[in-house]
MIMIVEX-805926 format. One line per field, with one value per residue (C-alpha): residue in one letter; x negated, y, z negated. Coordinates in steps of 0.001 Angstrom, whole numbers. Last residue first. Layout:
REM MIMIVEX-805926
code: A;...
px: X;...
py: Y;...
pz: Z;...
***
This chain:
REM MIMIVEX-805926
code: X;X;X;X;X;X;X;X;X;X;X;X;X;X;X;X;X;X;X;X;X;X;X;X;X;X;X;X;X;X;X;X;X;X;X;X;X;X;X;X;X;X;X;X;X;X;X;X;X;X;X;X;X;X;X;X;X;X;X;X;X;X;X;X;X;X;X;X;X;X;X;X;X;X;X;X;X;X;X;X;X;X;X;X;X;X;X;X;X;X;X;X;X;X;X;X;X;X;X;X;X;X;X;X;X;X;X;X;X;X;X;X;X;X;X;X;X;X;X;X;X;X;X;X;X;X;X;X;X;X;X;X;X;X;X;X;X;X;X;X;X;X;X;X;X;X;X;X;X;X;X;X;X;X;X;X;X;X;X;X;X;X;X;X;X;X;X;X;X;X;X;X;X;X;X;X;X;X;X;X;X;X;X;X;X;X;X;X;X;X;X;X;X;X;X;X;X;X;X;X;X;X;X;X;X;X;X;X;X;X;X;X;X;X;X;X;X;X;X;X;X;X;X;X;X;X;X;X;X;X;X;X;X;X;X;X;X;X;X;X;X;X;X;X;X;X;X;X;X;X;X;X;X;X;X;X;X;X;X;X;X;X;X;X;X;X;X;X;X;X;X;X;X;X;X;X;X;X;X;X;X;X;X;X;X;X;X;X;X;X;X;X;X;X;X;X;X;X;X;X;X;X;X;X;X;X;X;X;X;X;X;X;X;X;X;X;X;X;X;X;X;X;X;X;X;X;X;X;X;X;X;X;X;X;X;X;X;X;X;X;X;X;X;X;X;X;X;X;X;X;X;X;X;X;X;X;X;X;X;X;X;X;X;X;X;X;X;X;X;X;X;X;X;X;X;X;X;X;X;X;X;X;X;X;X;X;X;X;X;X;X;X;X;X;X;X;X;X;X;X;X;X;X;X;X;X;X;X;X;X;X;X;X;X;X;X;X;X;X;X;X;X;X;X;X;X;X;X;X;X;X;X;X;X;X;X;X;X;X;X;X;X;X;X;X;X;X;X;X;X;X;X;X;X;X;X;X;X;X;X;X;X;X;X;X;X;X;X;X;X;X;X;X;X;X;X;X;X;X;X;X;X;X;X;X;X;X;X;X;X;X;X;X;X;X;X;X;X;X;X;X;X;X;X;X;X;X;X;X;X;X;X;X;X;X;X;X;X;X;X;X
px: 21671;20650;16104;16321;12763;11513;11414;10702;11961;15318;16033;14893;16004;14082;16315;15580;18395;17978;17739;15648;13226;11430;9044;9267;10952;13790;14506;17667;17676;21214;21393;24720;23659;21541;17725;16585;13129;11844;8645;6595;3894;1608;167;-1451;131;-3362;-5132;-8591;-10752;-10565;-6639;-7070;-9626;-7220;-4103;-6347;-6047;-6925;-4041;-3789;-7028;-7938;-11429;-12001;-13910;-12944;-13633;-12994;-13041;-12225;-11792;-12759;-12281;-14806;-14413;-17834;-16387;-13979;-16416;-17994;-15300;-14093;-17286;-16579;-13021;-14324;-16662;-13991;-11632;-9098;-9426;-12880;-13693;-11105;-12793;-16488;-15044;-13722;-16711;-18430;-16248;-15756;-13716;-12944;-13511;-14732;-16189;-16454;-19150;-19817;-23070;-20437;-20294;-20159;-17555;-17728;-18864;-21506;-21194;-21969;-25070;-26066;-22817;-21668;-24362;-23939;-20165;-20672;-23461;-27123;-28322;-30133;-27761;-24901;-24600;-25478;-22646;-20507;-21590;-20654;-17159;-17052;-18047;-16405;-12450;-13152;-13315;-10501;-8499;-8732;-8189;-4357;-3717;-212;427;-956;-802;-1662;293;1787;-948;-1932;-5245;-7097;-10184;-11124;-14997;-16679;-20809;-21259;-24521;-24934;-28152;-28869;-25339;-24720;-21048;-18137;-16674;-19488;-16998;-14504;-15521;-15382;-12137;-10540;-12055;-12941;-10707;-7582;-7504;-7159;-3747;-2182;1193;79;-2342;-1195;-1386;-3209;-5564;-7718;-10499;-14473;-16434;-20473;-21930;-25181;-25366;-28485;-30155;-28064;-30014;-29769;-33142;-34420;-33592;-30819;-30784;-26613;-26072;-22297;-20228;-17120;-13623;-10883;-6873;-5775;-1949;1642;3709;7410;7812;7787;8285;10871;12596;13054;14231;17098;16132;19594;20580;23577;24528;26510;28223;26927;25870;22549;21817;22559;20652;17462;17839;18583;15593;13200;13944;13921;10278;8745;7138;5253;6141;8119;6127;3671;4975;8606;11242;15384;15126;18073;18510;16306;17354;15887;17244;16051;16945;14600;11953;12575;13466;11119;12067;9050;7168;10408;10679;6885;7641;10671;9383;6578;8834;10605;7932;8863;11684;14364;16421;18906;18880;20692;19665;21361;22217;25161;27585;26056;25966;23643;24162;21476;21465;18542;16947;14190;14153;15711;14016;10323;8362;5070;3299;-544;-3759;-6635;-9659;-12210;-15962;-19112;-21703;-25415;-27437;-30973;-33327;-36185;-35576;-37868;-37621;-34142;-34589;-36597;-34308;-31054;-32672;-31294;-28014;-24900;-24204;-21075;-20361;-17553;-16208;-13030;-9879;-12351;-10524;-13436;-12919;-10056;-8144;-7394;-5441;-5272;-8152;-8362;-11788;-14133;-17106;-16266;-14772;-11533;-12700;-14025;-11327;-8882;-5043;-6139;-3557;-3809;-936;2433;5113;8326;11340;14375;17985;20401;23109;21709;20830;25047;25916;23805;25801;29328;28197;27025;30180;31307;28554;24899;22471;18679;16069;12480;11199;7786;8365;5611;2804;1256;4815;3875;5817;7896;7705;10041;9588;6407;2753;427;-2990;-4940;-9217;-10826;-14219;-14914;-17122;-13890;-10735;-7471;-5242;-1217;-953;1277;4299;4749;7046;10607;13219;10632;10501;13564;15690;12876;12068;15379;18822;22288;25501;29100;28996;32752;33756;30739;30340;26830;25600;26108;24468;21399;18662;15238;12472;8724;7840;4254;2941;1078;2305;5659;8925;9545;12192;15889;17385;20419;22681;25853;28390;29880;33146;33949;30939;29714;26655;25900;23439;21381;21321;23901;23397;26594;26178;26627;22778;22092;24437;23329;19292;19080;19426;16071;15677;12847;9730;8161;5173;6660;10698;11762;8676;8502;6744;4968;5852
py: -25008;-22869;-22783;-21121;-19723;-20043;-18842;-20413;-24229;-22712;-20813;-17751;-15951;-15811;-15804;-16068;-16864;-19283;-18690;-15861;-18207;-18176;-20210;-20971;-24336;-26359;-29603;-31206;-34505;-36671;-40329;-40171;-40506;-37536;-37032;-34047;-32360;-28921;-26907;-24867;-21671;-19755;-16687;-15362;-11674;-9430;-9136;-8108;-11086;-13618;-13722;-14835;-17247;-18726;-18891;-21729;-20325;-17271;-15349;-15938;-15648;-15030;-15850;-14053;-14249;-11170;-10984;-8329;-8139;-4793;-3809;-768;-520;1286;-1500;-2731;-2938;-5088;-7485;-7875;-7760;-10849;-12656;-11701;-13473;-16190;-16543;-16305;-18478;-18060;-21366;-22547;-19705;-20753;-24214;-22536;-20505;-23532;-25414;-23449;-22362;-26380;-25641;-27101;-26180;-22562;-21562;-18037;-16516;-13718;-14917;-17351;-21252;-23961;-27122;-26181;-25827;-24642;-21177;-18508;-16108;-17429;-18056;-13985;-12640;-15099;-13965;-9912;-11107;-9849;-6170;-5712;-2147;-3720;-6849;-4772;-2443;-5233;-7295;-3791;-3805;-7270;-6660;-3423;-4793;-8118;-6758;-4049;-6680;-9450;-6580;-7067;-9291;-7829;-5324;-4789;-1293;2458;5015;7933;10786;14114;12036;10066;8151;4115;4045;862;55;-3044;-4318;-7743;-9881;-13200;-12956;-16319;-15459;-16438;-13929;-12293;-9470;-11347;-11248;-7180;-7012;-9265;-8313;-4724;-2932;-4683;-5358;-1616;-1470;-4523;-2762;935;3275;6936;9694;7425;4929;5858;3757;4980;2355;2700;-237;-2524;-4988;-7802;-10190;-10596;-12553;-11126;-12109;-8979;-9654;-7705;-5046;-3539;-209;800;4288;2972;5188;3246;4608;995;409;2840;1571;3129;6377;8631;6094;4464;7713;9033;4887;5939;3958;1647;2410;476;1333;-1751;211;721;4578;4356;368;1315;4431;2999;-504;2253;4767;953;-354;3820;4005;925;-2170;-3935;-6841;-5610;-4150;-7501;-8138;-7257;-8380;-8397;-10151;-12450;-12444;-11684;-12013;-10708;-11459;-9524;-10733;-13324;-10806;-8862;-5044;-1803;-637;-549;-3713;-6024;-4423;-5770;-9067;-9094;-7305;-10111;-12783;-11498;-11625;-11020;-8722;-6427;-5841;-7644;-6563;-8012;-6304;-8315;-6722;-9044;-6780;-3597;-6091;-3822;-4224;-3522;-3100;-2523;-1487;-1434;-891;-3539;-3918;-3919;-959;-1263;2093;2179;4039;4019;1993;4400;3667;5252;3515;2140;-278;-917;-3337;-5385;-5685;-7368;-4321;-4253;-7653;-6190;-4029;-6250;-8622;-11977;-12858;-10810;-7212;-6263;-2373;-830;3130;3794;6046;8927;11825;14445;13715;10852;11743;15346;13961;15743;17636;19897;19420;22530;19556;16996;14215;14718;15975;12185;10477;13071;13741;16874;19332;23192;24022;24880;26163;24359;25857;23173;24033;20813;20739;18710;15866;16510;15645;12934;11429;12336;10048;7136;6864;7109;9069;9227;11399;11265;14065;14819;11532;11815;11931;14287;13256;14342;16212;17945;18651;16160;13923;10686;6854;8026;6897;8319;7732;4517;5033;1769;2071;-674;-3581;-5646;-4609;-3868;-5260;-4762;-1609;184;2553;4919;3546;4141;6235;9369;10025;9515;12658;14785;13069;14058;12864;13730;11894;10923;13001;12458;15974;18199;20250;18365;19673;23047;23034;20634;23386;21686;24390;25392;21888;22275;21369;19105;17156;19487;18142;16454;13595;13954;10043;8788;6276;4396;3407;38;-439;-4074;-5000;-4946;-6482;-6041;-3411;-5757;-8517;-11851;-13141;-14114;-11713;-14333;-14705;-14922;-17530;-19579;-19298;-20742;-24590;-24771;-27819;-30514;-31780;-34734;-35110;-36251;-36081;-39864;-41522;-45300;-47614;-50357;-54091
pz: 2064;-826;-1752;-5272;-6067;-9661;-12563;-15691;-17352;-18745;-16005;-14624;-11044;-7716;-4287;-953;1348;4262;8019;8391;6707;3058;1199;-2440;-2146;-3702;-1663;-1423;-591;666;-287;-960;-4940;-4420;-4674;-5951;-4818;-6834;-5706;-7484;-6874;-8693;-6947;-9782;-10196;-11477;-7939;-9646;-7537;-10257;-10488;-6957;-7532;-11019;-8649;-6362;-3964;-1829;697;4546;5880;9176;11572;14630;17843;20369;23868;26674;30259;31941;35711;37288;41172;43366;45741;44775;40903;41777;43317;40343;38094;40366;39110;35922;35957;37317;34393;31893;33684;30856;29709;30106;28078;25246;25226;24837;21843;20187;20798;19412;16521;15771;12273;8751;5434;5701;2294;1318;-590;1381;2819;4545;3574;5963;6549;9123;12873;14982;13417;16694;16632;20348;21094;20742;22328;25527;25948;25886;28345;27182;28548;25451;24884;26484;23983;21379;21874;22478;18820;17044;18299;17241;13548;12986;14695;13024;9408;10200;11604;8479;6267;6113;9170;9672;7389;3696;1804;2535;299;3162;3592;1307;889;-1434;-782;-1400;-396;503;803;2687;2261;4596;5612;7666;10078;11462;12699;12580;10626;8764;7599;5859;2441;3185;4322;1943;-1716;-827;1731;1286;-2367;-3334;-1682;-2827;-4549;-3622;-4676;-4636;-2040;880;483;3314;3758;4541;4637;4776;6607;6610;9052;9291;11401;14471;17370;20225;22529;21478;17780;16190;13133;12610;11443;10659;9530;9346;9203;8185;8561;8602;7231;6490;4049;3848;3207;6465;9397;7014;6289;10016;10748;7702;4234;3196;-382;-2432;-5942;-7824;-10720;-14403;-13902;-15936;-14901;-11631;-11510;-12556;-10351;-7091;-8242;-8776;-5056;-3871;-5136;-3560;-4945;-2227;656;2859;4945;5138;8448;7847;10305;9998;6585;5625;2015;-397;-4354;-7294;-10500;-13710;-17118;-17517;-16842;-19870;-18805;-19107;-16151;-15237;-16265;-15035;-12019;-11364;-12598;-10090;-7059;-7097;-7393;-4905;-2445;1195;391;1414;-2009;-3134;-7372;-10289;-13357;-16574;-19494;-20552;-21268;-19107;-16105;-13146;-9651;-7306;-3705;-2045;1901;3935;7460;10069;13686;11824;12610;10555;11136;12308;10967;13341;12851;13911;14275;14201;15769;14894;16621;15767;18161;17440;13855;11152;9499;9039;7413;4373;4081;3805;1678;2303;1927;791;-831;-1930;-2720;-4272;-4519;-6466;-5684;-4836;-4127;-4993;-8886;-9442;-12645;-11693;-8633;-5054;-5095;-2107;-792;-2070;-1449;1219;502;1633;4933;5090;4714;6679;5469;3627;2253;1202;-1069;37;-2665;-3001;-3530;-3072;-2531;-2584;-289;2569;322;-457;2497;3365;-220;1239;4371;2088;546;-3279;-4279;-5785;-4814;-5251;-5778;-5061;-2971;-1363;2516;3465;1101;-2471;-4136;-7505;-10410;-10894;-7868;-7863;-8319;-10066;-9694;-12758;-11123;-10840;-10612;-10103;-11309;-8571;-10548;-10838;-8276;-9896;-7708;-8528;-8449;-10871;-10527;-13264;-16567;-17210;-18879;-19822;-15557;-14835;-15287;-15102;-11323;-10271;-10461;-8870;-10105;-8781;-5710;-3727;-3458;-3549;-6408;-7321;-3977;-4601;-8579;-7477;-7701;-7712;-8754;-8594;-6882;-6503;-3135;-1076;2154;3079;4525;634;638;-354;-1046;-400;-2657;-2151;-4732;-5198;-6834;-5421;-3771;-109;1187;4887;4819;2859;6153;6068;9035;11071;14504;17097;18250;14297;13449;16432;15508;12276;12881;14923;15920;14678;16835;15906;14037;10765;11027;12252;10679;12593;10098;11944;10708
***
């Protein structure tokens, strides 16, 4: 008798979307606690300077402050800020990251001080109140003015800003293949640095249980297993005493991902004052603080055949890292973007030569793609400029140095397991009436009209697994994973799962077996 599967293959309803569209989720901003207090944070209007003094005296008069810290208050109560990648082979240089500046600020929007009060109004207030002298040293926010000699150094432990340099070389001998070239094309690019702006910004409440000394901490998260080990490391805390729940998540894109400042201030401050503390970052702060993405400058040669073949790239990197290295940060522009550099393509030889360089700028970290952009961005600008300069069709260059189809392996060392790029590509033509569409550029163009066609072939990645491959590349939290079914006596399942909707809470706590990620229905 045929099976009939009521769920597999057919399409299921969302159940999310009418508590949303009638204003039910349950977002940070809308927690509220019996006793809480509400916290707001003074940032630094200047990119580099040394703080000569923070005077709090005003604001702590103000009716309504319950306590005022600084970075002296914290800075002996819990340790600096660590990434989470530290890349092999890169003489990874990691300087001292602090919730809050001590004696230097590195980037406009570096926390000095944070006030505590009864209501978030009285604590705006009081940020007002407090008297800062700062005195301005010269900045660089350019990767490759902060290279140059008499460059302001922005860390003692990382001569001429260099967070780490890296190189990966694939394939045949990239020299040797340079000289079998017909044609060298060389460009310098710019991948600009972008902003996440999801509709919420960040935001934590944590609530700390002096009796049982227990951290409990919402915070706006796409990994709360991740903010939980690293809480755990900083504020000096056992694991199985820190929960970390998400609940619904007004956007993110990879945002919302890292260990911030203000997640590890509000835990600090809770467990000093012993009352829930609540902080929600302003749209002025989030454009300041939180994770900004990109910022590469490339500096590329690729060696192609006359009939376009693509033989070889070599590239110097350039990749702004910002003030201080974030959660992923040092992943992005070694392990991911350069593995991902041949794309889809039959490239012979590869030397990619990557620089990570601090600035006076916002910490760089993951967002949408992270490194799977910048790789496509160099290799398919590069492809056009070839294209033009052998007078070959945009189209034609790119089949001609296509992957058939997988399962193949990359001169990178990554496997594809599945994948007709051919006739992908050709289907995708077909589609958008890509010839048409030139034909009408044509005409366009007789009118004095200028009309522009582009193409772009791209491969992603969404993370590496096994846990043991992406423990091997430097990124030191292994990506483990579980999953939990129980079977009712009514019949009813409930499934446990680590993944997260805007319709579900997200929550990661320890039981007796180990964390693991509460799916509630």
């Amino acid at each position: 008798m045929e099976t009939t599967f009521k769920y597999i293959g057919s399409r299921v309803k969302r159940k999310e979307d009418l508590r949303f569209i009638t204003g039910r989720g349950t977002y940070i901003d809308d927690l509220k606690f019996p006793s809480m207090l509400y916290m707001a944070f003074l940032r630094s209007n200047v990119a580099y300077a040394k703080i000569k003094s923070i005077n709090t005296s005003k604001a702590s008069r103000i009716s309504g402050v319950v306590a005022i810290f600084t970075g002296k208050d914290l800075k002996d109560d819990i340790a600096p800020i660590q990434t989470s990648w530290i890349v092999p082979g890169s003489d990874l240089k990691v300087p001292k990251y602090l919730p809050m500046a001590v004696d230097r600020v590195r980037y406009v929007g570096e926390i000095l001080a944070a006030v505590v009060a009864e209501d978030p109004y009285t604590a705006y207030d009081a940020i007002d109140a407090i008297e800062v002298d700062l005195e301005p040293l010269p900045a660089v926010t350019n990767v490759e003015d902060a290279i140059k000699p008499g460059a302001p150094q922005i860390h003692e432990e990382a001569p001429d800003n260099i967070a780490f340099r890296w190189r990966l070389r694939g394939g045949e001998d990239v020299e040797e293949i340079f000289k079998q070239a017909d044609k060298i094309v060389s460009q310098r690019m710019i991948n600009q640095r972008v902003a996440p702006s999801p509709m919420e910004t960040r935001g934590a409440v944590a609530s700390y249980n002096r009796v049982t000394r227990d951290l409990t901490l919402w915070v706006t998260s796409q990994n709360p297993h991740v903010h939980r080990l690293v809480l755990s490391g900083i504020l000096g805390i056992p694991e199985h005493k820190i929960r970390v729940i998400a609940p619904d998540i007004g956007g993110g894109f990879g945002s919302k991902i890292h260990i911030y400042p203000g997640e590890v201030i509000v835990s600090w401050a809770s467990m000093k004052l012993g009352r829930p503390i609540k902080w929600i970052e302003t749209r002025r702060e989030h454009f300041m603080a939180t994770i900004h993405a990109r910022d590469y400058v490339y500096y590329v040669d690729a060696a192609f055949k006359y009939d376009g073949s693509f033989l070889g790239l070599k590239a110097r990197v350039f990749s702004n890292m910002g003030a201080y290295l974030s959660t992923l940060a040092p992943g992005l522009p070694t392990i991911i973007f350069s593995t991902l550099v041949p794309s889809v393509y039959k490239i012979r030889a590869l030397d990619l030569e990557v620089y990570g360089v601090f600035t006076n700028t916002t910490p760089i970290d993951a967002y949408r793609g992270a490194g799977m952009p910048e790789a496509i961005y160099m290799v398919e600008r590069i492809l056009d400029i070839a294209a033009r300069e052998l007078r070959i069709d945009p189209e034609e260059i790119r089949r001609r140095n296509m992957f058939e189809r997988a399962p193949l392996t990359t001169i990178t060392g990554l496997t594809y397991d599945s994948g007709e790029y051919i006739k992908t590509f050709e289907k995708a033509l077909e589609i958008s009436g890509y010839y048409r569409l030139r034909e009408e550029q044509k005409k366009a163009l007789e009118q004095g009209r200028l009309v522009g066609i582009g193409i772009s072939c791209y491969v992603s990645t969404a993370g590496f697994a096994p846990s043991r491959v992406a423990r091997a590349t430097g990124f030191g939290l292994g990506l483990w994973e579980s999953a939990l079914i129980r079977v009712h006596p009514t019949g009813k399942v409930t499934v446990y799962t680590g993944t997260h909707t805007r319709s579900r809470r997200r929550d990661s706590y320890s039981s007796n077996s180990g964390g693991y990620i509460r799916r509630t229905h």
